[in-house]
N, C-alpha and C positions, 0 to 999 in steps of 0.2 A: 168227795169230789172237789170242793173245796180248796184243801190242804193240799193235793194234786196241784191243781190248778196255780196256786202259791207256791208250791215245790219247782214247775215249769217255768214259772216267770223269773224267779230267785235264778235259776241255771244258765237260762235265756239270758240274763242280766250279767250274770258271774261269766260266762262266754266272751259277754260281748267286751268288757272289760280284759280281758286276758289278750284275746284277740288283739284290741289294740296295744296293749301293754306290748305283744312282742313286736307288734310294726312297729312302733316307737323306739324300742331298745338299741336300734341302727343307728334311730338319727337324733334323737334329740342328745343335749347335752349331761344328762345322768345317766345314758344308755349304757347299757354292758359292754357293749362293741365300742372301738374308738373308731371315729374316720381319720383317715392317713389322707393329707392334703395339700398341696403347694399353699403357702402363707402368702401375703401382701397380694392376691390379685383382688383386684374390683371386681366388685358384683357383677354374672351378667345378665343378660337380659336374655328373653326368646327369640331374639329374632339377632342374638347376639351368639356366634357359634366358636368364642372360647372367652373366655375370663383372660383380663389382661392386667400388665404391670409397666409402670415408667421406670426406668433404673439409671441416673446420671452419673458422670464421672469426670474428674477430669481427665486433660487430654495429656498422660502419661506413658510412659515406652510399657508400663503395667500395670492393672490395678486387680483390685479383686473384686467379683462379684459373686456377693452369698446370694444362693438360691434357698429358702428355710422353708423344709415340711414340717408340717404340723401334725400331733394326736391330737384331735380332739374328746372332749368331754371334761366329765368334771374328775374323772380318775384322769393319773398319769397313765405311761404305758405300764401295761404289768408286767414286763421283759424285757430286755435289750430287744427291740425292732428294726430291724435291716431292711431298709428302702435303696432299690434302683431306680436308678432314674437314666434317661433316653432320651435326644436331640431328635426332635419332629420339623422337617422345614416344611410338609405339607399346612403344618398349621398357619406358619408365617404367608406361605401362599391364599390360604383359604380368607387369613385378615385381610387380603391385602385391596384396596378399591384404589380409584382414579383419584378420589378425595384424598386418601390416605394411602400412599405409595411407601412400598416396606420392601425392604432387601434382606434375604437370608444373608445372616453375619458370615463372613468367609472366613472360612474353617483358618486361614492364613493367620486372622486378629485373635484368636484365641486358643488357649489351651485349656483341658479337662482333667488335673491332676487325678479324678477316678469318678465312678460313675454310683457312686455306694456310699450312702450317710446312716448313721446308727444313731436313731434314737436310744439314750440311754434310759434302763428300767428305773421307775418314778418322776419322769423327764416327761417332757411334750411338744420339743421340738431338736430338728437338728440342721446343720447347713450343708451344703453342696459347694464347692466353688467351683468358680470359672474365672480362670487368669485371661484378661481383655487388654489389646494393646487398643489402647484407645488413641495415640497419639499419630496413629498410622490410620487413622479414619478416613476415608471419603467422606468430609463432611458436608456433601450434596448427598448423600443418601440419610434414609432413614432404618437404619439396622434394626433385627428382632432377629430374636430366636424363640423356639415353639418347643419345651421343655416339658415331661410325658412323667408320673410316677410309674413304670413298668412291672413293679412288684413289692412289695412289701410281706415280710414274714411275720405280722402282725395286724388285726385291725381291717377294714376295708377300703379301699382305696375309692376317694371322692367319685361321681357320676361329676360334677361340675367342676370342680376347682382337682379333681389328680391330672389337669394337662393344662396347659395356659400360654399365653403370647406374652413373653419381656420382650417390652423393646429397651435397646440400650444404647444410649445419647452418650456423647462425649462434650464436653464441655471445656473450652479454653480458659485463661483467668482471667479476661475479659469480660466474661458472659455474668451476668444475672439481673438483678433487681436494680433500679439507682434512681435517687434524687433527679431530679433533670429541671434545669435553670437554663433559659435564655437570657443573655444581656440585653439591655433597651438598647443597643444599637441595632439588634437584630430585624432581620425583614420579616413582613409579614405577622408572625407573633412572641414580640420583645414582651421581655419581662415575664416571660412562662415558666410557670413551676408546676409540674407535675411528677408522676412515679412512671417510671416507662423500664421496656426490657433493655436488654442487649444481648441479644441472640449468637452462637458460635454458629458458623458460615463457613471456618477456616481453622487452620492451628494458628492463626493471628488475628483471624479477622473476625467482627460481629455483627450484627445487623442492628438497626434501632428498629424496634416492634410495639407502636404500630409505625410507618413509617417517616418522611420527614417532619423536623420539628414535634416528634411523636403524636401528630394527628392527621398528616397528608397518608395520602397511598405514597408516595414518592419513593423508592429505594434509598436509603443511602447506610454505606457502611464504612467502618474504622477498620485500619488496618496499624498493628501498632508492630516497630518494629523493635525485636526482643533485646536487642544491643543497645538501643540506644532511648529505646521509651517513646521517639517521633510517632505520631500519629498521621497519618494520611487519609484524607475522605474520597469516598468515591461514590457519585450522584447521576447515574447513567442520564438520567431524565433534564437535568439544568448544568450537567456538567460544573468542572471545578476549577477554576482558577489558577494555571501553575507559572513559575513555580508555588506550590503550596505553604501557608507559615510554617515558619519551623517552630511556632510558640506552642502547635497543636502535640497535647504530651501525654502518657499515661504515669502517673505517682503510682508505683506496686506498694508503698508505704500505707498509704492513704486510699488507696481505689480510689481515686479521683483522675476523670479524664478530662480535658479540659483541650474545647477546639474553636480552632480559629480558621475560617473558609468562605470563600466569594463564588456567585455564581459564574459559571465559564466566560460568560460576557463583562463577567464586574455588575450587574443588575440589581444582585440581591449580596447582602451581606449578614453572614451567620456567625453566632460567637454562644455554645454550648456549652457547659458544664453536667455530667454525669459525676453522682458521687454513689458509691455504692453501699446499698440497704441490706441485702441478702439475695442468695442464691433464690432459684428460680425452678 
């Protein structure tokens, strides 16, 4: 009765191990099966209803955007693996809130040279392109696309990450990270040195983020003009002073902008230095 009773529990035990052995096999990373999965989205969350990605560019007549699926585990594929993949804008709709206003990319800014990427056998990723005119952007909108693995002849295509939200930003060569220095003649706060943005608005134009003197709410933005390097500000809220200096320049040498602007009254006087750190 015994031995029985030891033969049962031994079974019981050996069961219950196999059992999870095969639920595992899916997903973890030694599994037998690979998951088939769009790469670079962020994690989501549950109450988050797609995994999403940032995708910048500059603001060119074309660029290229790799979309990369992934095999996961600790094998490569064990075959050449042919993945389709499928343009979802339900998805782009489903992101989209009041806080965070998303426009389906119009089919006009891009092209799909094909819809079909081959993992190669011993491989673990492959890419997708998508040809993006970026330099033809509304750059009042905030573009996305909502990109689907549709099939794959290999492996199992992800529950979270086989569908996702890129959005895809274009970016002027104005736009990124910069030094920012006020001169002591400046109003309000001379002699500031902080890291501040400068946002694309436009194919010329950028925003300072956060805004005036990079600590007010204030709007103000640069507009540089591509022939000649002059910069222009423009300060809805205190207005500008024209005509405007013509000292105010952009160096493309150096990323260094460098302005010089009064308030529309003559009240206040501003004299800013952006020198650029890195992209954003």
């Amino acid at each position: 009765m015994n031995n029985y009773k030891i033969y049962l529990a031994m079974m019981i035990l050996f069961l219950g191990i196999s059992s999870c052995t095969k639920e595992d096999g899916i997903y973890t990373e030694n599994g037998s099966s690979g998951i088939v999965e769009l790469a670079d989205l962020v994690a989501r969350t549950s109450s988050t209803a797609y995994a999403t990605s940032s995708k910048s560019f500059a603001a060119q007549v074309e660029v290229d955007c790799p979309i990369v699926v992934n095999y996961t585990g600790a094998d490569a594929a064990p075959e050449d693996v042919t993945v389709t993949f499928a343009l979802d804008p339900t998805i782009v709709n489903a992101m989209t809130t009041t806080a965070v206003p998303l426009s389906v990319l119009d089919p006009a800014l891009y092209t799909v040279p094909t819809f079909i990427a081959t993992i190669p056998k011993g491989e673990k990723k492959a890419t997708f392109h998508i040809k993006i005119k970026t330099a033809s952007f509304d750059f009042s909108k905030n573009y996305a696309l909502g990109i689907v693995i549709k099939s794959s002849s290999a492996g199992t295509i992800s529950g979270n990450y086989g569908k996702g939200l890129f959005r895809i930003i274009a970016k002027n060569a104005y736009d990124g990270v910069f030094a920012y220095k006020t001169s002591a003649a400046t109003s309000l706060l001379p002699n500031r040195s902080v890291s501040t943005k400068l946002v694309t608005i436009g194919q010329y134009t950028v925003q300072i983020d956060p805004g005036l003197l990079s600590n007010y709410t204030n709007v103000v933005t640069y507009t540089v003009d591509p022939a000649t390097n002059l910069v222009t500000v423009a300060c809805p809220s205190l207005g500008v002073q024209t005509p405007q200096d013509m000292r105010s320049n952009w160096n493309p040498s150096t990323k260094v902008m460098t302005v010089f602007w009064k308030q529309a009254n003559g009240a206040r006087t501003f004299e800013e230095t952006f020198t650029y750190t890195g992209s954003r």
